[in-house]
KELO-50660 format. One record per residue (C-alpha): residue number from 1; residue in three letters; x, y, z. Coordinates in Angstrom, 2 decimals, decimal comma, padded with zeros to 5 digits. Layout:
# residues N
+-----+-----+---------+---------+---------+
|   i |  aa |      px |      py |      pz |
+-----+-----+---------+---------+---------+
| NUM | ALA |       X |       Y |       Z |
...
+-----+-----+---------+---------+---------+
END
This chain:
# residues 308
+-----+-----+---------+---------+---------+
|   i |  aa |      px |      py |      pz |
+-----+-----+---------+---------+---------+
|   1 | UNK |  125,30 |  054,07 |  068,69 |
|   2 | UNK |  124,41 |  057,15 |  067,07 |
|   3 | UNK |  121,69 |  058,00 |  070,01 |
|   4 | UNK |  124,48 |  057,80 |  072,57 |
|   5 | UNK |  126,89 |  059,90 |  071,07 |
|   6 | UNK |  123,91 |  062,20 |  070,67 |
|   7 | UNK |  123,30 |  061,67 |  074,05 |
|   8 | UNK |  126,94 |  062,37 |  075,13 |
|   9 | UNK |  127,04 |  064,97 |  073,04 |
|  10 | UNK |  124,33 |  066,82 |  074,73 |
|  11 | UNK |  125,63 |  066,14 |  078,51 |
|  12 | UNK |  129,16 |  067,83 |  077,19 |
|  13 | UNK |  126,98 |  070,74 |  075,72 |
|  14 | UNK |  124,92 |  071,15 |  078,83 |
|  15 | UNK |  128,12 |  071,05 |  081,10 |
|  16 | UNK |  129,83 |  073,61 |  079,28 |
|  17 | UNK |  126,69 |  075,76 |  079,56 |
|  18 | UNK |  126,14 |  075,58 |  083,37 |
|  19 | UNK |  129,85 |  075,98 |  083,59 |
|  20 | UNK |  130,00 |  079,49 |  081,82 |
|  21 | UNK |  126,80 |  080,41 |  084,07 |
|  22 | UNK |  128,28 |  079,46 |  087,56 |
|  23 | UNK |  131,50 |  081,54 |  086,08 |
|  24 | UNK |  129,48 |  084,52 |  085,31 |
|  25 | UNK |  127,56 |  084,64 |  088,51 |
|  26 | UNK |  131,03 |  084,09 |  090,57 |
|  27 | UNK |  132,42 |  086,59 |  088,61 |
|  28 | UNK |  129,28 |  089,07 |  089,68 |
|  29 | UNK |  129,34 |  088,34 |  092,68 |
|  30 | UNK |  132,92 |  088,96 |  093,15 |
|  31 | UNK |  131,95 |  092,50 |  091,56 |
|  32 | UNK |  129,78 |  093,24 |  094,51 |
|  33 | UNK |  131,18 |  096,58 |  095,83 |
|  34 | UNK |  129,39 |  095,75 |  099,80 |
|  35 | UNK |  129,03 |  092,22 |  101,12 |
|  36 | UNK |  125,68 |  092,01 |  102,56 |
|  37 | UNK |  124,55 |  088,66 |  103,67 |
|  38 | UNK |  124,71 |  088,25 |  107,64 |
|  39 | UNK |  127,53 |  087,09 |  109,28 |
|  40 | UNK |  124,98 |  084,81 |  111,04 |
|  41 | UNK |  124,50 |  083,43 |  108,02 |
|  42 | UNK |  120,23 |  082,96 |  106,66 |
|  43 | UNK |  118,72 |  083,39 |  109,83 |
|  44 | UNK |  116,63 |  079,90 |  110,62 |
|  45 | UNK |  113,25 |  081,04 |  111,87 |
|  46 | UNK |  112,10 |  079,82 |  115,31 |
|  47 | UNK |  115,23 |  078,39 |  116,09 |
|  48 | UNK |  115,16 |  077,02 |  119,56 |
|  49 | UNK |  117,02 |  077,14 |  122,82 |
|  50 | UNK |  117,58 |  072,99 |  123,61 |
|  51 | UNK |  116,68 |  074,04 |  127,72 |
|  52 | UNK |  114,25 |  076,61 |  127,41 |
|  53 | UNK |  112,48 |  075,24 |  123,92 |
|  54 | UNK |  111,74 |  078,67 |  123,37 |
|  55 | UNK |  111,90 |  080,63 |  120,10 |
|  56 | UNK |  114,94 |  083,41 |  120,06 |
|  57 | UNK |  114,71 |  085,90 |  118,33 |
|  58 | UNK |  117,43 |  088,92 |  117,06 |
|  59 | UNK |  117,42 |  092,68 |  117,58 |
|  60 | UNK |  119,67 |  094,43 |  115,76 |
|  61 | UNK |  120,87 |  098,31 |  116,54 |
|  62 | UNK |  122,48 |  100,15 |  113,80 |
|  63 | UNK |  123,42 |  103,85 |  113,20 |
|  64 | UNK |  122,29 |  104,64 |  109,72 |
|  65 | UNK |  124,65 |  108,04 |  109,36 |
|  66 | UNK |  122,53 |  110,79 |  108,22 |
|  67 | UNK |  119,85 |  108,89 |  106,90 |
|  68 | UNK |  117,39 |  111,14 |  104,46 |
|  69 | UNK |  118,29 |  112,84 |  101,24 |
|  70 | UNK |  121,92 |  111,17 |  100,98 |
|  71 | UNK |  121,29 |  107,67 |  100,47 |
|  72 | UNK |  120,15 |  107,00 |  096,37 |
|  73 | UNK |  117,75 |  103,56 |  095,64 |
|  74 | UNK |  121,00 |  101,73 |  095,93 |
|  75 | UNK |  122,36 |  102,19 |  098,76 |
|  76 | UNK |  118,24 |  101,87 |  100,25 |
|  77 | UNK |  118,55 |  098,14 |  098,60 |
|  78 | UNK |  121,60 |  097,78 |  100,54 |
|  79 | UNK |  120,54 |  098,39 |  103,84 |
|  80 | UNK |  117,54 |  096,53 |  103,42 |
|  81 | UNK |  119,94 |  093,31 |  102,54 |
|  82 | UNK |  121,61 |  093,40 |  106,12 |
|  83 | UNK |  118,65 |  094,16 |  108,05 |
|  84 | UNK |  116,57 |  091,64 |  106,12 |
|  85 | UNK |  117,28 |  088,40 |  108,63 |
|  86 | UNK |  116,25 |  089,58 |  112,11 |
|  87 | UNK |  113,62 |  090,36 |  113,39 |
|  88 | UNK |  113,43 |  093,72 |  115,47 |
|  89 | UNK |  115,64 |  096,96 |  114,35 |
|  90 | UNK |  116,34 |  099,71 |  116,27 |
|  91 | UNK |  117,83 |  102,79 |  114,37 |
|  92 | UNK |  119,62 |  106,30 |  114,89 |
|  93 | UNK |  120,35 |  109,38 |  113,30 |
|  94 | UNK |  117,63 |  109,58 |  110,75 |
|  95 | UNK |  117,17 |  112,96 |  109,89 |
|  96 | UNK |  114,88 |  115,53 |  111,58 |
|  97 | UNK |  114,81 |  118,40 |  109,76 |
|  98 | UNK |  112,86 |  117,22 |  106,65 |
|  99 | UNK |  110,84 |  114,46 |  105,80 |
| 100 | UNK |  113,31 |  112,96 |  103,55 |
| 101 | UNK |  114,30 |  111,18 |  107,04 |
| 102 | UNK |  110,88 |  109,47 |  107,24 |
| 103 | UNK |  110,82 |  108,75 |  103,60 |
| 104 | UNK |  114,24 |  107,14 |  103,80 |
| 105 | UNK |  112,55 |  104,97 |  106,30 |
| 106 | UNK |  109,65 |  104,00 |  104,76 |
| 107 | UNK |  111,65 |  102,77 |  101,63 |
| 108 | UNK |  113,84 |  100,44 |  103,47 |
| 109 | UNK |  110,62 |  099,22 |  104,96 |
| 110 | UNK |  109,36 |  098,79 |  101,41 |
| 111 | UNK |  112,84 |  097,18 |  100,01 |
| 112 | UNK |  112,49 |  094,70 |  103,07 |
| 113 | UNK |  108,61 |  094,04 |  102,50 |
| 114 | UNK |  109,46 |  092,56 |  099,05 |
| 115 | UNK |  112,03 |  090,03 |  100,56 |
| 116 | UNK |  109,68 |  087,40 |  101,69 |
| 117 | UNK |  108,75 |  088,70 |  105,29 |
| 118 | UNK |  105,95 |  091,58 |  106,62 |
| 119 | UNK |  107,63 |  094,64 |  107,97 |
| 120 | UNK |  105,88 |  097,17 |  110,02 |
| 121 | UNK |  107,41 |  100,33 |  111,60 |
| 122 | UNK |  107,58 |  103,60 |  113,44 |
| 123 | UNK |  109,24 |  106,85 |  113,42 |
| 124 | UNK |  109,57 |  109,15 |  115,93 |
| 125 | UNK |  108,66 |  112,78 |  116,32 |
| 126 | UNK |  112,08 |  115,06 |  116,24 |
| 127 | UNK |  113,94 |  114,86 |  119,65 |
| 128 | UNK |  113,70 |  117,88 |  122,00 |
| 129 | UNK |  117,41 |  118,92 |  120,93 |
| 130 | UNK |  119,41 |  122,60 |  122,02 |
| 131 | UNK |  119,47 |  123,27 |  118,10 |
| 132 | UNK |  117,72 |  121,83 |  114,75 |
| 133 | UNK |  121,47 |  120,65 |  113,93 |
| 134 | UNK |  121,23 |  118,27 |  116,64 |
| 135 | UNK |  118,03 |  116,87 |  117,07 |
| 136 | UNK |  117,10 |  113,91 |  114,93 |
| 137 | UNK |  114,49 |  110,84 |  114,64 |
| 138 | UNK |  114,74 |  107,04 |  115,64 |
| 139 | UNK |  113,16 |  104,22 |  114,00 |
| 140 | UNK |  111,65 |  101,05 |  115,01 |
| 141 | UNK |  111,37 |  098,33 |  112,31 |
| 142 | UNK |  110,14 |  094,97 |  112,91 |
| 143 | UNK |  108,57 |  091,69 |  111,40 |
| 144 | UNK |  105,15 |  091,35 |  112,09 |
| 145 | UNK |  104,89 |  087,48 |  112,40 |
| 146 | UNK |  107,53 |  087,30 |  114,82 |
| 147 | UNK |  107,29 |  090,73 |  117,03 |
| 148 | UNK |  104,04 |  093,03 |  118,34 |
| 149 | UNK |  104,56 |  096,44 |  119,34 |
| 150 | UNK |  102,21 |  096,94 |  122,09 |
| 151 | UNK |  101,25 |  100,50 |  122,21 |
| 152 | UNK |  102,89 |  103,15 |  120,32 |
| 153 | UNK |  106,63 |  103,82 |  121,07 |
| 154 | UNK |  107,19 |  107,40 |  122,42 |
| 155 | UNK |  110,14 |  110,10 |  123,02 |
| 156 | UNK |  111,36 |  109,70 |  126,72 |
| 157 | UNK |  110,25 |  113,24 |  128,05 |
| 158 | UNK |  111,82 |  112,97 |  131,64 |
| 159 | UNK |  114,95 |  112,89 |  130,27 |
| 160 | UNK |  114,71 |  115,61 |  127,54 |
| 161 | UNK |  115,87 |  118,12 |  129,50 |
| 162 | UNK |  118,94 |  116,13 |  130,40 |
| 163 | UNK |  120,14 |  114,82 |  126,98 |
| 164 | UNK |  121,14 |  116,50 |  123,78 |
| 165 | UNK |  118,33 |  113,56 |  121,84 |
| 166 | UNK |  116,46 |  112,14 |  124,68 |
| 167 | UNK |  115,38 |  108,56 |  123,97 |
| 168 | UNK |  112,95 |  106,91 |  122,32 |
| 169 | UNK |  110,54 |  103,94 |  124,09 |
| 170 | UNK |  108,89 |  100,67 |  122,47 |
| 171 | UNK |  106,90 |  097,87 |  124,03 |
| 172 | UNK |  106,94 |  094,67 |  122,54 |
| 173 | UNK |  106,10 |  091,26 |  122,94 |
| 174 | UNK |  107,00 |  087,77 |  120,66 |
| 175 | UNK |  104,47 |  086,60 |  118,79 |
| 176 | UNK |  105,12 |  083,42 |  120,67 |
| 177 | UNK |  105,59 |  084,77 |  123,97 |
| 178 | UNK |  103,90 |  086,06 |  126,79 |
| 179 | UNK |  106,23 |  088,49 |  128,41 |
| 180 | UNK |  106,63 |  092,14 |  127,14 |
| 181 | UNK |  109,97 |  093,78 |  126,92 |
| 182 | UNK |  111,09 |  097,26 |  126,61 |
| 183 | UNK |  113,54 |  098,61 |  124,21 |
| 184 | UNK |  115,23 |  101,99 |  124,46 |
| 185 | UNK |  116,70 |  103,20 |  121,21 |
| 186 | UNK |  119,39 |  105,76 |  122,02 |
| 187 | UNK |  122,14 |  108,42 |  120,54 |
| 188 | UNK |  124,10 |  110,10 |  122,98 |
| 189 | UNK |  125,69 |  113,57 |  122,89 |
| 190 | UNK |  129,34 |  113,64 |  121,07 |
| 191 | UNK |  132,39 |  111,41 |  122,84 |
| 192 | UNK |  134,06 |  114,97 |  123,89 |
| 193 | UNK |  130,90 |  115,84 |  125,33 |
| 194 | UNK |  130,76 |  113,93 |  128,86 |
| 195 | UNK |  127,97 |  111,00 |  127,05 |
| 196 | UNK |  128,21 |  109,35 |  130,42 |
| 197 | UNK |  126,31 |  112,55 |  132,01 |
| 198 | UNK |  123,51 |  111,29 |  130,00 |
| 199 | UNK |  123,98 |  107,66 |  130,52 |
| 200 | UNK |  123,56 |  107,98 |  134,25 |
| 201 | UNK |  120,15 |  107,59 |  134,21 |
| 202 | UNK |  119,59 |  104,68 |  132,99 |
| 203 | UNK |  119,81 |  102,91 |  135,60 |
| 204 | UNK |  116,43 |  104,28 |  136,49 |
| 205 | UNK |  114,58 |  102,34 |  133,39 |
| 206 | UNK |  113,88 |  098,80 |  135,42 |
| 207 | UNK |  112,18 |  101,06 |  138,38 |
| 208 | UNK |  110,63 |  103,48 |  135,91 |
| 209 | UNK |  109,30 |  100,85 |  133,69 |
| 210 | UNK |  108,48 |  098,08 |  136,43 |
| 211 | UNK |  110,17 |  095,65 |  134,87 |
| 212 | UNK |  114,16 |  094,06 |  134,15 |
| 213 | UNK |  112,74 |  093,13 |  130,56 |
| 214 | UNK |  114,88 |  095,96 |  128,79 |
| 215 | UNK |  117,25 |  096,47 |  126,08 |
| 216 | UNK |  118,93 |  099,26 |  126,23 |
| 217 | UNK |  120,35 |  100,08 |  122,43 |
| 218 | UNK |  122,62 |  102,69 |  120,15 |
| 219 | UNK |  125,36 |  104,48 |  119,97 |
| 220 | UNK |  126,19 |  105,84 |  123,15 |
| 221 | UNK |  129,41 |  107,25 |  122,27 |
| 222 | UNK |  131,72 |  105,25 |  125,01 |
| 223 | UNK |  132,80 |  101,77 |  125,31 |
| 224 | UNK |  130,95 |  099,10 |  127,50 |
| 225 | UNK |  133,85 |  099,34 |  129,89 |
| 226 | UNK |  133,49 |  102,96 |  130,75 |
| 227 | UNK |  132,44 |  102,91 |  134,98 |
| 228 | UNK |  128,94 |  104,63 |  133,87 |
| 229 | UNK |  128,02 |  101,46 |  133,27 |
| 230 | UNK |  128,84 |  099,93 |  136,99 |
| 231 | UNK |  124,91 |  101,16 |  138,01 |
| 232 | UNK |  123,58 |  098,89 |  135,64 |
| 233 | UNK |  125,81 |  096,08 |  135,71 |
| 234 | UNK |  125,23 |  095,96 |  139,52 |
| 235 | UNK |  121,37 |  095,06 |  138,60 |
| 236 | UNK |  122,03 |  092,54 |  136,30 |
| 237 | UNK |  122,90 |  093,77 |  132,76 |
| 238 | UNK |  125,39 |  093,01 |  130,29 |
| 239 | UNK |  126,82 |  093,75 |  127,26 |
| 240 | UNK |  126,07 |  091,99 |  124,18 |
| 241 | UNK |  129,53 |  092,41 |  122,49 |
| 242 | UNK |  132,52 |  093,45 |  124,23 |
| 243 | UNK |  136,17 |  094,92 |  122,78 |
| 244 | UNK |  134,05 |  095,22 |  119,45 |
| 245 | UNK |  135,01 |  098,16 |  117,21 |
| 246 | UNK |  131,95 |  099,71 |  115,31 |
| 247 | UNK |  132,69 |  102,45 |  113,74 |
| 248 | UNK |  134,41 |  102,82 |  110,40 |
| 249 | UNK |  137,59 |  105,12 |  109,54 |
| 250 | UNK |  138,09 |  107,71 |  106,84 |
| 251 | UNK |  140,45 |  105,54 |  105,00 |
| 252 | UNK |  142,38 |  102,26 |  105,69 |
| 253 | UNK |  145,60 |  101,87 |  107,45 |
| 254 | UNK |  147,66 |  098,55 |  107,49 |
| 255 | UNK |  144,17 |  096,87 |  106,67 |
| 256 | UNK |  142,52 |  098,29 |  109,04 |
| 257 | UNK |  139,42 |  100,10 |  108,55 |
| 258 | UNK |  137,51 |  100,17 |  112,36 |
| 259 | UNK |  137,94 |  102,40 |  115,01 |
| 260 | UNK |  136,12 |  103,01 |  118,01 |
| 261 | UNK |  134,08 |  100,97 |  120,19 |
| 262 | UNK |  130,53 |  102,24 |  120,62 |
| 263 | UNK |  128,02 |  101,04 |  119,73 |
| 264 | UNK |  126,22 |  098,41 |  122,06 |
| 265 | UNK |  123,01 |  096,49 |  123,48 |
| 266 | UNK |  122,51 |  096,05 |  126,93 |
| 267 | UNK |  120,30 |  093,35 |  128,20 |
| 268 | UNK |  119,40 |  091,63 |  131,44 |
| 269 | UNK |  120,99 |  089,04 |  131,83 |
| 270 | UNK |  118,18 |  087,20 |  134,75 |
| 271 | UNK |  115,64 |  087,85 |  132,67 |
| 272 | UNK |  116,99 |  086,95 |  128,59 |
| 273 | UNK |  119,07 |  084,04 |  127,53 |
| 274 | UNK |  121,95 |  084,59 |  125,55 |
| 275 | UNK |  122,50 |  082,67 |  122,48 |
| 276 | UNK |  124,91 |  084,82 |  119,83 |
| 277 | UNK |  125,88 |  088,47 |  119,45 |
| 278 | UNK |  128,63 |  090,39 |  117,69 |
| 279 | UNK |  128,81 |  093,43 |  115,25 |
| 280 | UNK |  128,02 |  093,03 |  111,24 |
| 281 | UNK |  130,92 |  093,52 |  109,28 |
| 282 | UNK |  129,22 |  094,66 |  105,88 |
| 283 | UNK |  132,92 |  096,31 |  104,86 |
| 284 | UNK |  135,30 |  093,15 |  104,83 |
| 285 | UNK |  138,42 |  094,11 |  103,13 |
| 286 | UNK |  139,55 |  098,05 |  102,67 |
| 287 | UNK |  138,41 |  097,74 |  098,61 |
| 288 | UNK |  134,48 |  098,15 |  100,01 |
| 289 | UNK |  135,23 |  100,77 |  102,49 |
| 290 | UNK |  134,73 |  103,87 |  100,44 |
| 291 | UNK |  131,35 |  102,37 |  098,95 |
| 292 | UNK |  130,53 |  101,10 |  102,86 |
| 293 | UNK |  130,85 |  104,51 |  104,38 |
| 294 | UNK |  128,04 |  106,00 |  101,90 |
| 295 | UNK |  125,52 |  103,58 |  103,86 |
| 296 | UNK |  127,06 |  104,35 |  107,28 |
| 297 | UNK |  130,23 |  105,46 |  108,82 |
| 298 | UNK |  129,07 |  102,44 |  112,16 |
| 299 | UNK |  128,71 |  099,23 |  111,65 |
| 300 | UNK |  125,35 |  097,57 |  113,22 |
| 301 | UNK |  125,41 |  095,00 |  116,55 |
| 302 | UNK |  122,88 |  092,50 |  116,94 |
| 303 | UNK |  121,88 |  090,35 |  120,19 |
| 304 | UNK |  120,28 |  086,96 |  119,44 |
| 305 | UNK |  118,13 |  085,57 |  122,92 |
| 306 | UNK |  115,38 |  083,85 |  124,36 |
| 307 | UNK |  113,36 |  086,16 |  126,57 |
| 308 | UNK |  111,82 |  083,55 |  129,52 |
+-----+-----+---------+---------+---------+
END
């Protein structure tokens, strides 16, 4: 008797203890200023395409606003969080004009390096901009057990005459595939600007590059339905998200916090296999927005595919 109402009493003791635990950690986690887990969800590695039995994999684009100097060890953690579950990144407007730009890089590399997968990455040199003001760096990041860069990416010189930061080039290949694919990480002039005068010539990347295998990514300052877009669409591309705002405002209005629709990824559709897209809502309600904007004023879009 008296070792089963010690018993009992111990089970009572125990509950109460995990009890005031789960409460605490609810209650911290409803402290959270930024929600960063994916909307996908963990990311299963080498999911599979029933058809194809191939592995997909996810590229994600995101403009990181002003990234250098302004973003503290926080806001580096952050970042890492919502990049941490796919598996190639393609990033804008990291700054040119110091290395604080680079550094910033490096450190979400670093952050994402201690989360259970091997990063690697590159930087680019400073685009060929009109003024210092302007020009700025891209980044590719990317995990090395799923994705190979093939030879080192490179600013798109034909073209730097012809836009404000002319675009920057990788080659890569899945780890598990055979066929290489291009991706072209862009950031177009401003939206009052013409962007479409740059966006023209895109069209020209399959015959340039020899190949359909291209993703064209960033923030190209018009929406996927703007008739620049026509050129490519008549070979075969689409958009990954559609009638998607990514950009955030100043402040919220009626619960609303996005604004414009921007930001993209254009694939071909002959050549990839579409299996899940959309933008990453790291705001969620207008209480995060003020704490969102210091890691970006856009919200990222990712493209989940099989590449035949």
């Amino acid at each position: 008797m008296g070792f089963r109402l010690l018993k009992y009493s111990f089970t009572v003791v125990f509950f109460l203890i995990f009890s005031c635990q789960s409460k605490s950690s609810k209650q911290h986690e409803n402290n959270t200023k930024v929600i960063t887990q994916s909307i996908r969800g963990e990311k299963k590695e080498n999911s599979f395409n029933t058809s194809t039995r191939k592995p997909s994999f996810s590229l994600i684009t995101w403009n990181i606003q002003d990234l250098g100097r302004t973003k503290n060890s926080n806001e580096i953690l952050e970042i890492a969080k919502i990049l941490r579950n796919f598996d190639l990144v393609a990033i804008q407007e990291v700054v040119a004009k110091d290395p604080a730009g680079a550094q910033a890089v490096a450190k979400i590399v670093d952050e994402l390096n201690r989360m259970g997968s091997k990063w690697s990455y590159q930087i680019s040199n400073p685009t060929k901009s009109p003024s210092v003001y302007m020009s700025e760096r891209y980044a590719y990041l990317w995990k090395t057990s799923i994705v190979s860069l093939l030879k080192k990416a490179y600013l798109d010189k034909d073209l730097e005459d012809k836009c404000v930061r002319e675009p920057f080039i990788g080659k890569f290949k899945l780890k598990k595939g055979s066929t290489p694919f291009y991706v072209v990480n862009f950031h177009s002039r401003k939206h009052d600007d013409h962007p479409e005068e740059e966006i023209k010539f895109f069209k020209d990347y399959p015959e340039r590059l020899n190949t359909n295998n291209i993703f064209i990514v960033g923030d190209f300052n018009l929406n996927e339905r703007h008739k620049v877009w026509d050129d490519l669409y008549g070979l075969g591309f689409k958009s990954a998200v559609k009638n998607k705002k990514t950009t955030l405002k100043m402040s919220c209005k009626n619960g609303v916090y996005l604004n414009h629709f921007i930001d993209n990824i254009y694939y071909n559709s002959a050549e990839v296999k579409f299996v899940n897209s959309d933008h990453l809502d790291f705001v969620k309600t207008c209480d995060n927005l003020k704490y969102a904007r210091m890691l970006s004023d856009h919200l990222p879009v990712f493209l989940e595919c099989v590449i035949d």
